[in-house]
DRENGUTOR-563531 format. One record per residue: x, z, y of N, C-alpha, C in turn; chain; residue number from 1. Coordinates in pm, whole numbers. Atoms other than C-alpha are relative to their C-alpha. Example, Ala and Ser with C-alpha at 12.3 -4.5 7.8 and 13.67 -1.06 7.14 Angstrom:
2
PT    n_x    n_z    n_y   ca_x   ca_z   ca_y    c_x    c_z    c_y chain resi
PT     89      0   -119   1230    780   -450     90      0    120     A    1
PT    -82     -6   -119   1367    714   -106    -77     73    109     A    2
# end
This chain:
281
PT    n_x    n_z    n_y   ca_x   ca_z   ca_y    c_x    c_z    c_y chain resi
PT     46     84   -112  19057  15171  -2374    -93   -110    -51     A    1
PT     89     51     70  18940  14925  -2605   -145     19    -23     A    2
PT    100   -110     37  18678  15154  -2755    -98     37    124     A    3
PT     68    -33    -56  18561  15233  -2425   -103   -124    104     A    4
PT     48    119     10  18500  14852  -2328   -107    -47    -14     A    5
PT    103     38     68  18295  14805  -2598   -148     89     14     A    6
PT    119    -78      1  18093  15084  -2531    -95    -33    134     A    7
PT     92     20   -123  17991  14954  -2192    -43   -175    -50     A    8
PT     57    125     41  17941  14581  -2338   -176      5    -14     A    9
PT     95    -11     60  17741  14725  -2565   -150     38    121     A   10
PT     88    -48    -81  17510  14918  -2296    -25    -64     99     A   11
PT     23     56   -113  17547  14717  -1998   -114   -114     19     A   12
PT    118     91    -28  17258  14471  -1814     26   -115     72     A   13
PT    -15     78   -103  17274  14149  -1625    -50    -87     56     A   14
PT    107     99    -56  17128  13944  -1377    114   -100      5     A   15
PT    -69    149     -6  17164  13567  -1374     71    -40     65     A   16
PT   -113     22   -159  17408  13456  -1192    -28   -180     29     A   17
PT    -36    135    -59  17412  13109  -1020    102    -79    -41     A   18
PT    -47     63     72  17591  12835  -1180    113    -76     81     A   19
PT   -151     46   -147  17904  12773   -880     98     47    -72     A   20
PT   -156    -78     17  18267  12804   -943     70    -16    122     A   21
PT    -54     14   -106  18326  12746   -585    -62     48     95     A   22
PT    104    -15    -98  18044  12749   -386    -49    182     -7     A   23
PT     31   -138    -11  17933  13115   -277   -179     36     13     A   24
PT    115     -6    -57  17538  13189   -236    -18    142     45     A   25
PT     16   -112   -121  17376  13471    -40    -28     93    -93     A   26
PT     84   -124    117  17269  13681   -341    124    117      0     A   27
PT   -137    -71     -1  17537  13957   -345    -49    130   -131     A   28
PT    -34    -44    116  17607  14218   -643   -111    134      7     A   29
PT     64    -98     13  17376  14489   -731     47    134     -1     A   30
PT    -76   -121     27  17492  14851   -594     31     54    -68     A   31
PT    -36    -69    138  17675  15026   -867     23    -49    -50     A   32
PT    -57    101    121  17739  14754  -1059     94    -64      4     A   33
PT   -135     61     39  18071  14606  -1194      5   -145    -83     A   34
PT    -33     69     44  18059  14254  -1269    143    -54    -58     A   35
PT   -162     84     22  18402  14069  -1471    -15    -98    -37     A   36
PT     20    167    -12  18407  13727  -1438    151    -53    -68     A   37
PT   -137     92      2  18675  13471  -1593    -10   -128    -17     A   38
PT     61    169      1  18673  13126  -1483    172    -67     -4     A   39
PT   -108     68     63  18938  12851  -1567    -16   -170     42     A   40
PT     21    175    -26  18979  12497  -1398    119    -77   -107     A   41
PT    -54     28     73  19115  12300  -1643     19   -180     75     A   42
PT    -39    140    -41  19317  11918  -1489     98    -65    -39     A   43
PT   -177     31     43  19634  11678  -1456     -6   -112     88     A   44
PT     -1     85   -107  19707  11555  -1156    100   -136    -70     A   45
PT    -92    122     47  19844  11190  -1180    165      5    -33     A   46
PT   -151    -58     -2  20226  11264  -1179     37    122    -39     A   47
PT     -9   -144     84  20197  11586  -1338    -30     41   -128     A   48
PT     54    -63    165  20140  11805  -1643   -130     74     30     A   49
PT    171    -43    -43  19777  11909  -1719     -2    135     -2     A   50
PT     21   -155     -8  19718  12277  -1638   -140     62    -47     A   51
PT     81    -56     12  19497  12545  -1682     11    108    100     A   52
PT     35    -93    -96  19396  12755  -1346    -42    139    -24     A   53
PT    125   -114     34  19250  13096  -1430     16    115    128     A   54
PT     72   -103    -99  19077  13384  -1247    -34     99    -64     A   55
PT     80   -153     66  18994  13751  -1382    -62     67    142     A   56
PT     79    -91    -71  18734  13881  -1128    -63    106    -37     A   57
PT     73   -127     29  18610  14242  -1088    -91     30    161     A   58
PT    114    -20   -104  18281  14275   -875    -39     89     41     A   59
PT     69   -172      4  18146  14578   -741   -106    -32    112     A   60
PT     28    -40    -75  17865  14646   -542    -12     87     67     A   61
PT    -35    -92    -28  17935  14898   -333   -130     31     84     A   62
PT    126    -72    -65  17585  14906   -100    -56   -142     -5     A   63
PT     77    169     11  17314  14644    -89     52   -149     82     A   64
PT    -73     54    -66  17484  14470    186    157      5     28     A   65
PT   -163    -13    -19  17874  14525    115     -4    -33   -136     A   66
PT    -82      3    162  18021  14346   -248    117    -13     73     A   67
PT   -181     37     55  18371  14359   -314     93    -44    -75     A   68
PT    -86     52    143  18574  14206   -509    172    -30    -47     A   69
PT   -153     32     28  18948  14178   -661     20   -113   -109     A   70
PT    -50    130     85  19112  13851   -801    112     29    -78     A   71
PT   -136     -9     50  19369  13820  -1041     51   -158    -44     A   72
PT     41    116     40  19496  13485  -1075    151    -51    -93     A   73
PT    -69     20    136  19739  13300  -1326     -6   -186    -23     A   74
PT    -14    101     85  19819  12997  -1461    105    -89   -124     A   75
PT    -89     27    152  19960  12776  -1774     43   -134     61     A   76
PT     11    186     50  20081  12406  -1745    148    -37   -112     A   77
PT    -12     86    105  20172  12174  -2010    180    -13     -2     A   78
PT   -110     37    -50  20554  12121  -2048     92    100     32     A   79
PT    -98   -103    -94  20675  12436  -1830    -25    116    -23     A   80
PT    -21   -150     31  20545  12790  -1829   -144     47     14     A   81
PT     83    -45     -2  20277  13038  -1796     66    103    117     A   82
PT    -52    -93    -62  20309  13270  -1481   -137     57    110     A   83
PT     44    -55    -33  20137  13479  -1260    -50     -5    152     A   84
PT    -27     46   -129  20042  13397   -934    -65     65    157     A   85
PT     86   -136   -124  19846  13683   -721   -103     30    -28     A   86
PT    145    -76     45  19587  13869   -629    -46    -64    146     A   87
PT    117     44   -134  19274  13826   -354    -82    140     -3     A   88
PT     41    -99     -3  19096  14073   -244   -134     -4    127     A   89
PT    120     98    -73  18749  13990    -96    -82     88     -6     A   90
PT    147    -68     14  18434  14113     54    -86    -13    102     A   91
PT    113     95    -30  18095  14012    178    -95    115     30     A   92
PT    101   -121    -49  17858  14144    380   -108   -100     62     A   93
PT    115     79     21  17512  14050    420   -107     90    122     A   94
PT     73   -114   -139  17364  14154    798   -155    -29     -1     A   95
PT    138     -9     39  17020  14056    690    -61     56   -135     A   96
PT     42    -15     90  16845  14209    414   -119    -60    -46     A   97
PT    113     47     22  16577  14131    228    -21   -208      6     A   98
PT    -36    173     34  16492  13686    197    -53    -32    125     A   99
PT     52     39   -189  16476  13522    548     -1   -198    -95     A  100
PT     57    125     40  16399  13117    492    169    -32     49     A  101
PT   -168     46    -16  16827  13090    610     59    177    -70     A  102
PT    -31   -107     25  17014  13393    462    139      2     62     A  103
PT   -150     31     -5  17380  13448    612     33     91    -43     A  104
PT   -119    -86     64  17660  13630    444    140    -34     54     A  105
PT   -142     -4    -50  18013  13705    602    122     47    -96     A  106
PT    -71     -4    113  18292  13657    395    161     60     88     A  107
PT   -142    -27      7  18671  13818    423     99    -10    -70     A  108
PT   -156     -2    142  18976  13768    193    107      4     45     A  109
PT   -140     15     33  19303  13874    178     93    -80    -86     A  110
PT    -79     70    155  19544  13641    -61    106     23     36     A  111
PT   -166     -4     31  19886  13721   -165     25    -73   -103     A  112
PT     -6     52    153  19944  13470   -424    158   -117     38     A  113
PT   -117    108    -70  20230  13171   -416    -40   -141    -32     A  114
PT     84    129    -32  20238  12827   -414     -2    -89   -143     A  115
PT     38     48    123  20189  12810   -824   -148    -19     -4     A  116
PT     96     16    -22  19830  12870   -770    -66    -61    -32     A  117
PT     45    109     28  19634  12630   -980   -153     57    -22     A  118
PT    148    -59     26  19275  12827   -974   -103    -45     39     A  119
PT     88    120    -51  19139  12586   -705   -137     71     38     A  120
PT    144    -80    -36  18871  12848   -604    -61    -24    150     A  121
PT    108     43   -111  18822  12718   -290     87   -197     56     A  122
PT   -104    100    -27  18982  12369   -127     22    -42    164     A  123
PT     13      0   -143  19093  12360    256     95    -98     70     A  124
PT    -90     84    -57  19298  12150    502     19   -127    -62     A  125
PT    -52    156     93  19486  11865    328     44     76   -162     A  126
PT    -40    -83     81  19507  12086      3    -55   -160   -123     A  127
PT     26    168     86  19553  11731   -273     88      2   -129     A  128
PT   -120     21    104  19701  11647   -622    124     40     21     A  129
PT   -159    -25     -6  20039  11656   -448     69    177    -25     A  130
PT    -72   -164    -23  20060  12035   -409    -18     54   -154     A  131
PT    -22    -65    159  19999  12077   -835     91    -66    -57     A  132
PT    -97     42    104  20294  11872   -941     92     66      1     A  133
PT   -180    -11     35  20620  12093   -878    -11    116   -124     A  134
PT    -20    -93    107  20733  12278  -1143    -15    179     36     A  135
PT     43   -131    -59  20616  12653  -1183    152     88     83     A  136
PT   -112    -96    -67  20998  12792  -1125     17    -24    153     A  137
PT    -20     68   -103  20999  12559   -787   -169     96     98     A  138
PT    119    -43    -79  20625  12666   -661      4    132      6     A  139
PT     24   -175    -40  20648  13028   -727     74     51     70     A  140
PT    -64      1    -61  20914  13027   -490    -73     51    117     A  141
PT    106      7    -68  20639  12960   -195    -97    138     16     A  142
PT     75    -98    -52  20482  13295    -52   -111    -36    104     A  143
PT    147    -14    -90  20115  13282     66    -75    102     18     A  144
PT     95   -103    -33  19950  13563    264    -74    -34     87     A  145
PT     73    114    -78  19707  13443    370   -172     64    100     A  146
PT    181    -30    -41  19311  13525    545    -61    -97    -17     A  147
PT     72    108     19  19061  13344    462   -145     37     33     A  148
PT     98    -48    -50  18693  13374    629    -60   -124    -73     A  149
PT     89     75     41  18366  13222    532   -102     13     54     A  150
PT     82     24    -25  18028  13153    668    -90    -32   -130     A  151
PT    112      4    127  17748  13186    356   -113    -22     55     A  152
PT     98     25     -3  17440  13029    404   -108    -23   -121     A  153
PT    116     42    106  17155  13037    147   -141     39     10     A  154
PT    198    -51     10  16786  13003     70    -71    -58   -124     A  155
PT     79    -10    149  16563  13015   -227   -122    -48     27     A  156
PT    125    103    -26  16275  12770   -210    -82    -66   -160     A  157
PT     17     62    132  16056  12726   -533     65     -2   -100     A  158
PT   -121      7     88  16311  12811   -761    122    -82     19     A  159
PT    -70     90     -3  16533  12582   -606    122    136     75     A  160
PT    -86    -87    -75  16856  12804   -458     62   -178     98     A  161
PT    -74    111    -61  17056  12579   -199    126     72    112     A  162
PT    -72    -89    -14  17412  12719    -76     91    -95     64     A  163
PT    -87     98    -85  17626  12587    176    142    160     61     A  164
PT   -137    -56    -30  17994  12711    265     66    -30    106     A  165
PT    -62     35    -77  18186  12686    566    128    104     44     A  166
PT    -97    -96     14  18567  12795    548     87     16     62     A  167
PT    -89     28   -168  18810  12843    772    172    136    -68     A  168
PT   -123    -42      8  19208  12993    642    105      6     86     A  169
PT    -70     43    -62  19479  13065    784    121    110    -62     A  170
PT   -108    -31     41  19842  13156    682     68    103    101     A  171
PT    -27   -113    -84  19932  13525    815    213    -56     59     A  172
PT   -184     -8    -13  20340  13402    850    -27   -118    105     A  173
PT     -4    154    -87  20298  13050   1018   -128    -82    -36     A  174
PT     67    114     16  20105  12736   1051   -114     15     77     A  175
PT    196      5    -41  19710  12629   1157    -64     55    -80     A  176
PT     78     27     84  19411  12675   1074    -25    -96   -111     A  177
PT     78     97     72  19274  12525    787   -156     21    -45     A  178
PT    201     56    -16  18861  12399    731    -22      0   -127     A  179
PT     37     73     64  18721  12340    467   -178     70    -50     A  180
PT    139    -62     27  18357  12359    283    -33    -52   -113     A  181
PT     22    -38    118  18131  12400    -23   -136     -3     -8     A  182
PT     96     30     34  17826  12309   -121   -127    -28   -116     A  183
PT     34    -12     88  17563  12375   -386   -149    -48     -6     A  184
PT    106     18    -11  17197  12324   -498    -52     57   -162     A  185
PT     14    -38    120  17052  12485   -844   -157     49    -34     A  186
PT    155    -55     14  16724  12549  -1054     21     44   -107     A  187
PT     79     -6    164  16616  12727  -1379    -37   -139    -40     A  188
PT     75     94     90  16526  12487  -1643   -147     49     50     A  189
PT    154    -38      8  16200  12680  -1664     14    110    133     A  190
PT     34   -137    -55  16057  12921  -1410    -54    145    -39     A  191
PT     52   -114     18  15833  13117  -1575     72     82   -125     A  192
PT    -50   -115    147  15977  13387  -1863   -118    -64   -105     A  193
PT     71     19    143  15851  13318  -2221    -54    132    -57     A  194
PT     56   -126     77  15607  13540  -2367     68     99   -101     A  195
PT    -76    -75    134  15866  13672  -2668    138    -48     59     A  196
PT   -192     15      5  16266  13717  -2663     63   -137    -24     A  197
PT    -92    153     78  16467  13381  -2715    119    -35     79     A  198
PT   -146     40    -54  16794  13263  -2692     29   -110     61     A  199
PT    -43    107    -55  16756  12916  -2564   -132    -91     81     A  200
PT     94     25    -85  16481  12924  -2376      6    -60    133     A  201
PT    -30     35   -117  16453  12722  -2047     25     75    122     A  202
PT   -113   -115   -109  16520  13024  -1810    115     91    -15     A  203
PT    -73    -80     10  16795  13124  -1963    140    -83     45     A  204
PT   -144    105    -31  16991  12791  -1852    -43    -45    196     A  205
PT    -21     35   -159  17044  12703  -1452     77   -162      5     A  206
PT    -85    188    -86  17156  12309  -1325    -15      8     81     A  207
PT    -44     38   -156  17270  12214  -1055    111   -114     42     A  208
PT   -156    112   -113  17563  12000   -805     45    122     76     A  209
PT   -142    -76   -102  17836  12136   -668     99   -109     64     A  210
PT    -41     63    -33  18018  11973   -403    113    102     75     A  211
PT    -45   -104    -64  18331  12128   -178    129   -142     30     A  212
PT   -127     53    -25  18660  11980      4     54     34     78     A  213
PT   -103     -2   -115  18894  11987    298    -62    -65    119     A  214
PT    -36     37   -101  18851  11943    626     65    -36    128     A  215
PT    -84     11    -87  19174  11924    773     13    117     43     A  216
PT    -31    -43    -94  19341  12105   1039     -6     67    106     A  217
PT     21     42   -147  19360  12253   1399     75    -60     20     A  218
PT    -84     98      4  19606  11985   1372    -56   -162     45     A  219
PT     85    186     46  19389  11716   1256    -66     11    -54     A  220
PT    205    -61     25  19014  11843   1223    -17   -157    -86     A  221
PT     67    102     55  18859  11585    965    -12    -21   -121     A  222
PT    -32     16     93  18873  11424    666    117   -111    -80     A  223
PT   -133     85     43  19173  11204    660     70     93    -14     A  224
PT   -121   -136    145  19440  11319    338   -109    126      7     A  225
PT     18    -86     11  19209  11575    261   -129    -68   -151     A  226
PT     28     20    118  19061  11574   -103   -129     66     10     A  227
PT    104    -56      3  18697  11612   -237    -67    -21   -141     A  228
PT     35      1    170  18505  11664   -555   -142     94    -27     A  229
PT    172    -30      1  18154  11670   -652    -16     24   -182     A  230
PT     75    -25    165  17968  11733  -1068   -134    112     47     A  231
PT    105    -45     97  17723  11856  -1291     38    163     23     A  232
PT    -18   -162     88  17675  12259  -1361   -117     32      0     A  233
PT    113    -33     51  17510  12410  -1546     47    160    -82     A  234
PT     14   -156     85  17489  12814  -1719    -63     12   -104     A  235
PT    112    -58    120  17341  12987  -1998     14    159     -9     A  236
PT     51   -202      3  17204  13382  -2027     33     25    -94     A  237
PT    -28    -41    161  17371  13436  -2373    -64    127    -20     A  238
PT     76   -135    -24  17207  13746  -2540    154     81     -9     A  239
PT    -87    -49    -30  17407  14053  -2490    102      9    101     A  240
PT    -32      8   -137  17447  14012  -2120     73    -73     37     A  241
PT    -97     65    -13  17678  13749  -2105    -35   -142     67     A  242
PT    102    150    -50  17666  13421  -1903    131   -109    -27     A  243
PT    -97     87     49  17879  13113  -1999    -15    -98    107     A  244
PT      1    102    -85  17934  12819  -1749     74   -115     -5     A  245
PT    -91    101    -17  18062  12494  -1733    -24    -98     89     A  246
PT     41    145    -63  18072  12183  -1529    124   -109     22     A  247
PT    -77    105    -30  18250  11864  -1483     21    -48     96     A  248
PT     48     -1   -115  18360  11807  -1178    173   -124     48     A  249
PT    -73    168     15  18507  11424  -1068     98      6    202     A  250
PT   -104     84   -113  18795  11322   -752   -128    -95     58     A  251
PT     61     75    -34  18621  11164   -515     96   -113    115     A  252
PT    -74     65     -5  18909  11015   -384     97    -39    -20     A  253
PT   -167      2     82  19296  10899   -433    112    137      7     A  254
PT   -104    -59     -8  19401  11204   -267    -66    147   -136     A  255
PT      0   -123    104  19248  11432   -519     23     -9   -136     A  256
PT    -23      6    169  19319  11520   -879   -184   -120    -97     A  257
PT    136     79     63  19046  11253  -1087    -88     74    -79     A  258
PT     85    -65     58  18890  11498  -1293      3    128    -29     A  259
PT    -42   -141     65  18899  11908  -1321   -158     42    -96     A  260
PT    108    -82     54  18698  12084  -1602     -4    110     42     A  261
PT    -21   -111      7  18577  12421  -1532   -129    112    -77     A  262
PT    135   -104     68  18409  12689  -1721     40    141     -9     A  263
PT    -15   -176     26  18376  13057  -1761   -108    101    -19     A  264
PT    145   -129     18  18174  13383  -1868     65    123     84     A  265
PT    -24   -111    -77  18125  13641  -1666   -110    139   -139     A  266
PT     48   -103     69  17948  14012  -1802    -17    102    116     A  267
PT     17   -106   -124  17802  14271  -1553    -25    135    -73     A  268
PT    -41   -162     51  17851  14647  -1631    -89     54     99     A  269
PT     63    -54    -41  17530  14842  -1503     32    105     77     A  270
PT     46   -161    -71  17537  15171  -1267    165     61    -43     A  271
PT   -122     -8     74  17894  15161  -1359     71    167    -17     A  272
PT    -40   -131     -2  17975  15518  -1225   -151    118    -56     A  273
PT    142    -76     75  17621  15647  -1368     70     49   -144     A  274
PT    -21    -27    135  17774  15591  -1690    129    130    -39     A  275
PT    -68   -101      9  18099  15818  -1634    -58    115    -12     A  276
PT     63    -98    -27  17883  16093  -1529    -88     44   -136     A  277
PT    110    -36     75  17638  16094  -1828     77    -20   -103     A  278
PT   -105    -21     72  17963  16064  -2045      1    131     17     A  279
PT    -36   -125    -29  18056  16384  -1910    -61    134    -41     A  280
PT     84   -102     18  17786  16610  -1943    -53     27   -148     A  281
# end
């Protein structure tokens, strides 16, 4: 299995990806192709132990306008344990083709995960510091099945991308709605490609802001108790198809955690079922 891994590392191609760990833009996955992503919010809420969130994504495009994708999610904190905490199961469809000056994309997700959950991939309702302090044996208790819809808006202006989120959950067993949204903006260093190969060339790195939070309720639509959090990001095109990401990303008020790191590389796997086939023969 190993062995066969490496053999698609080795061969595989990838386009840049956008420098979000939250925010969604309109660009969607190239048919045939199998992106694997692993991203990791790294915090510590005030009254708590500092964790580490993670995510193993597997991308597929299945037609120019349909990606799909499966989550696997997980986490560690400090003190207590390492455990396991669900899956998601997501997919996006894109009723315009081609670049319109607004692009929309319709989002779906399933989540089965519980209420250990420290991955922070999106942030809705009153979702605040308080819900990462109980201990993992206490939170994994907590069953969430959940839906979760999205509204994707993006447009590409001058190299500039600009990506707005609008989210809307809701808990298949009980409760309200919950709101919330996501917000991005990003450029190449450089636009144009460099005449010769290089590793640290200005289009091989992306900056940007990322912003995203809660908007409450059908309870209590707004932003009172509901947490928010803005930073820096930024990517890099490593050679050998690989993209690395990080950003720092700050509490913007008391009810949220004061500071989460997050970073991760993703790797996209070309024509993915091309390659079985030409194995074969």
């Amino acid at each position: 299995m190993l062995g066969l891994f490496v053999v698609f590392l080795a061969a595989g191609c990838k386009a840049q990806e956008r420098p979000y760990f939250v925010t969604y833009s309109h660009e969607m996955e190239e048919p045939g192709n199998l992106e694997i992503e692993f991203f990791n919010a790294v915090g510590k809420p005030p009254d708590g132990n500092r964790f580490v969130g993670s995510t193993l994504e597997f991308e597929y495009g299945a037609t120019a306008w349909w990606t799909s994708e499966l989550y696997l999610d997980g986490q560690t904190t400090q003190h207590d344990s390492t455990i396991f905490t669900g899956y998601r199961w997501e997919n996006r469809f894109r009723p315009l083709l081609g670049e319109h000056w607004i692009n929309p994309v319709l989002y779906l997700e399933f989540e089965n995960i519980n209420g250990g959950d420290k991955a922070l991939r999106e942030v809705v309702g009153h979702d605040g510091k308080n819900d990462l302090v109980d201990p993992n044996p206490k939170a994994r208790t907590e069953k969430k099945r959940e839906m979760e819809l999205k509204l994707i808006l993006g447009s590409n202006f001058r190299g500039w991308n600009i990506s707005e989120n609008i989210i809307a959950e809701k808990n298949l067993a009980n409760g309200p709605w919950e709101f919330g949204y996501a917000w991005a903006v990003s450029r190449p260093l450089k636009l144009a490609a460099s005449a010769h190969d290089c590793t640290f060339c200005g289009e091989k790195f992306q900056a940007g802001l990322e912003m995203y939070g809660g908007l409450g309720d059908g309870y209590s639509l707004g932003t009172h108790l509901t947490s928010h959090y803005a930073g820096p990001t930024i990517n890099w095109e490593a050679p050998q198809g690989l993209t690395f990401s990080f950003s720092p990303q700050f509490g913007l008020n008391d009810y949220s955690v004061p500071r989460l790191y997050r970073f991760g590389i993703a790797y996209e796997i070309g024509q993915l079922w091309g390659r079985f086939h030409r194995g074969a023969r």
